[in-house]
N, C-alpha and C positions, 0 to 999 in steps of 0.2 A: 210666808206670804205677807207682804205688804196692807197696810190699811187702805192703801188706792187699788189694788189688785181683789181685794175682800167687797169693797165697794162696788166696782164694776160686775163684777158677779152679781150681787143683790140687785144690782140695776137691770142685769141682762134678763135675771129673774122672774123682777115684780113690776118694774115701771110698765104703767102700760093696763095692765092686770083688771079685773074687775074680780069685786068679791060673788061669788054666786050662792054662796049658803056658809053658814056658820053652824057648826054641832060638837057638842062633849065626844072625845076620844070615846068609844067602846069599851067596858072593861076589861073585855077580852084581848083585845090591843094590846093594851095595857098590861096586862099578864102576860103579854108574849114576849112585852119588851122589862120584865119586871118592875112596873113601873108600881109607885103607893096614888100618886096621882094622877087625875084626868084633866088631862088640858084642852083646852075647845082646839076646833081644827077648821081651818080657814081653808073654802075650796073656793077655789078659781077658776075662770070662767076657758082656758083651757086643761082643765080637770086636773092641774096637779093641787096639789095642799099644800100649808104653812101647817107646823105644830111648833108652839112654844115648848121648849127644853129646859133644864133648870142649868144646865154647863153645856159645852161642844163635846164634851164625851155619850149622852144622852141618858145622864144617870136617873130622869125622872123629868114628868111634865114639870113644866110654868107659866105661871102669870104674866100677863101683857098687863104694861097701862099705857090706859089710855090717854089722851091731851086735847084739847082745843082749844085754845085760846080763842076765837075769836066767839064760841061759845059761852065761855068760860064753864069750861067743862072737864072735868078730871074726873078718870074708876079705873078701878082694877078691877080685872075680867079675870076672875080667880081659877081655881084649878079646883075636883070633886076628889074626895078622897073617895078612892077605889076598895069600897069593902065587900 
């Protein structure tokens, strides 16, 4: 698949979207996908979710950063180790 074809998708996805709640993945999630860490999960306002992954295979949550420039605003929004 294409970088313009990858794109379009994420567009048909998210543009548009609103965030409606932010929460840490569940541990138990998390163990079901064996994952070691908890990545926040991003719900939206027609109730599907974002989760940060650490690859496209889904070997483990990850880290988002954040940006704003016009902030001048930069974080990582880290991941919970799952113990």
């Amino acid at each position: 698949m294409t970088e313009k074809e990858h794109t379009e998708i994420a567009k048909n996805l998210l543009v548009g979207r609103t965030i409606t709640d932010v929460v840490y993945l569940s541990k138990f999630d998390c163990e079901q996908s064996l994952w070691n860490e908890r990545p926040i999960m991003i719900i939206l306002d027609d109730n599907s979710t974002v989760i940060p992954m650490a690859d496209d295979e889904g070997n483990d949550g990850g880290a988002l950063h954040y940006f704003n420039p016009d902030k001048e605003i930069t974080e990582t929004i880290g991941v919970l180790w799952n113990d």
